[in-house]
N, C-alpha and C positions, 0 to 999 in steps of 0.2 A: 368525430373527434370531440374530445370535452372541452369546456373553456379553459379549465385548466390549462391543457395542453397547447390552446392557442394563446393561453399566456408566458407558456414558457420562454426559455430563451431561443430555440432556435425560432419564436418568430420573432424573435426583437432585432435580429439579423437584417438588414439590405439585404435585397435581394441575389449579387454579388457572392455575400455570405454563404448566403442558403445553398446556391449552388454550387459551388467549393463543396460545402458540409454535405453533399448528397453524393458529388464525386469523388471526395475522400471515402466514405462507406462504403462505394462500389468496388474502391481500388483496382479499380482498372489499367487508370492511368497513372501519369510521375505525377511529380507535386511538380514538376517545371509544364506540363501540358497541363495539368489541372489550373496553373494560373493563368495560362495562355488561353486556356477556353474562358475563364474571367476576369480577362482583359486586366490584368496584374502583375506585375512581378514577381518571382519568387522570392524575394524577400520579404513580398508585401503579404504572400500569404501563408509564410513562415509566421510571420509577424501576427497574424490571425492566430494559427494553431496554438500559440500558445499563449492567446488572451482567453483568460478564465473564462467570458461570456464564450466565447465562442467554442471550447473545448465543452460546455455545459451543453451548448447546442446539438454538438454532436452525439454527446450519448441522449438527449432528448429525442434526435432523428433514428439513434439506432432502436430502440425502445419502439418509436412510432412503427418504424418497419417491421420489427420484429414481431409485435405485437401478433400483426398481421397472419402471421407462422406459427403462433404459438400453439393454439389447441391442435392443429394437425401435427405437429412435434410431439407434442406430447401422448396422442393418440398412438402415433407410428411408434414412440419407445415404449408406451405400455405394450405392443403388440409386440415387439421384441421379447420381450421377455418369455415368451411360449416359442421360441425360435428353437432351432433343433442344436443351434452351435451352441456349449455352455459358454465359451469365453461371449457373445454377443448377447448372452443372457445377461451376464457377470455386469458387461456394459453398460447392458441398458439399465440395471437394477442400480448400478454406480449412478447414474447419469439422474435416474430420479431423487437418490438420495440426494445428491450434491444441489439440486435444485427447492430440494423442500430444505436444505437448511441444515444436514446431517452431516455432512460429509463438504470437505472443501478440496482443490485441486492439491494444495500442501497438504493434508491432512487426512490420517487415517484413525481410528479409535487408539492402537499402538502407540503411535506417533506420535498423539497427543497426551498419551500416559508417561511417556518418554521425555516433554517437552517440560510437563508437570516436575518428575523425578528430577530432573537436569537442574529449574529453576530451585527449586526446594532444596536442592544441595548448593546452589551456589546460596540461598540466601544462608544456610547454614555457617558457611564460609567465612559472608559478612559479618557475620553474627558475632562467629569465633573472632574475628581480627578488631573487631571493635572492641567486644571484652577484652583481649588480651592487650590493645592500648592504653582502654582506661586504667588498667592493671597494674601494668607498668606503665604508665604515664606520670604518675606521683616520685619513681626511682628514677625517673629519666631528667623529670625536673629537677628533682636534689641534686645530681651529677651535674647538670649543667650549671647550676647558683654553684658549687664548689669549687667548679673548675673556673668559674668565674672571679672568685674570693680568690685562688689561688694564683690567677692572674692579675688581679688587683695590687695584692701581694707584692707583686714582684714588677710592678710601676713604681718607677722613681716617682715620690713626690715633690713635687715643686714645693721651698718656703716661701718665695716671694712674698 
C-alpha cells in the first residue's frame, strides 16, 4: 500500500468508521445490523454516510479492494473477447472501451452526436429569442412611454 493511500481518508476514520466502511462495501448486511455490529445507532451511522470524509472513505476502500481484482478482470474480459457467443464478445469489447475512457454507461457514439445536435439547436433557439427582443425591445419601449403619456394625460391635476 503507498503512503498516499495510508494518507487518505479512509485512514483518517476511527476505527468504528473503518468497519462500517468495510461492511457497507460488503453489503451484506442492513445499515440497522451494520450499526449494531458498531456498537451505534442507526442514526448515528446514517449520520456518517453522509459526511463527506466518510463517503471519500468509502470509495478509497472500494478502489483499495478492487484494486486487488483488477488485472485478473481485465485479463478474464480480454479472454472474452475470443468467446464463441458474439453478444459476450459485444460485452466484453463494451466493457474495455468503457474503462479506457470511450465509451460511458449513458453514452454511445449516436447518442452523443444526438446530444451535440439537440444542444446546438436549443442554443439556436436562444439566439433567435434574444435577437428577436433586442429587436423589438426599442417598439415595446415606445409603447409603453406612450401608453404612459397617455395615462398621464388623463390624471387630474392637482393646482394646489
Amino acid at each position: 500500500m503507498s503512503k498516499v493511500e495510508q494518507n487518505g481518508p479512509f485512514f483518517k476514520l476511527d476505527e468504528k468508521r473503518q468497519e462500517a466502511v468495510k461492511l457497507l462495501f460488503e453489503d451484506d448486511l442492513t445499515d440497522v445490523e451494520i450499526a449494531k455490529s458498531v456498537q451505534r445507532s442507526r442514526s448515528t451511522l446514517n449520520n456518517w454516510k453522509n459526511d463527506p470524509l466518510f463517503k471519500a472513505a468509502q470509495e478509497q476502500y472500494a478502489r483499495m479492494v478492487v484494486k486487488d481484482y483488477k488485472n485478473d478482470a481485465l485479463k478474464k474480459v480480454h479472454e472474452l473477447l475470443n468467446a464463441r457467443s458474439e453478444m459476450v464478445q459485444l460485452q466484453s469489447a463494451t466493457t474495455i472501451l468503457k474503462m479506457a475512457g470511450y465509451l460511458s454507461d449513458n453514452s454511445t457514439p449516436e447518442l452523443d452526436e444526438a446530444k451535440v445536435r439537440k444542444l446546438k439547436a436549443e442554443a439556436d433557439i436562444a439566439e433567435a429569442k434574444a435577437k428577436s427582443m433586442n429587436e423589438n425591445g426599442d417598439r415595446v419601449a415606445e409603447k409603453i412611454d406612450k401608453l404612459f403619456d397617455k395615462i398621464l394625460e388623463e390624471v387630474p391635476k392637482n393646482d394646489d
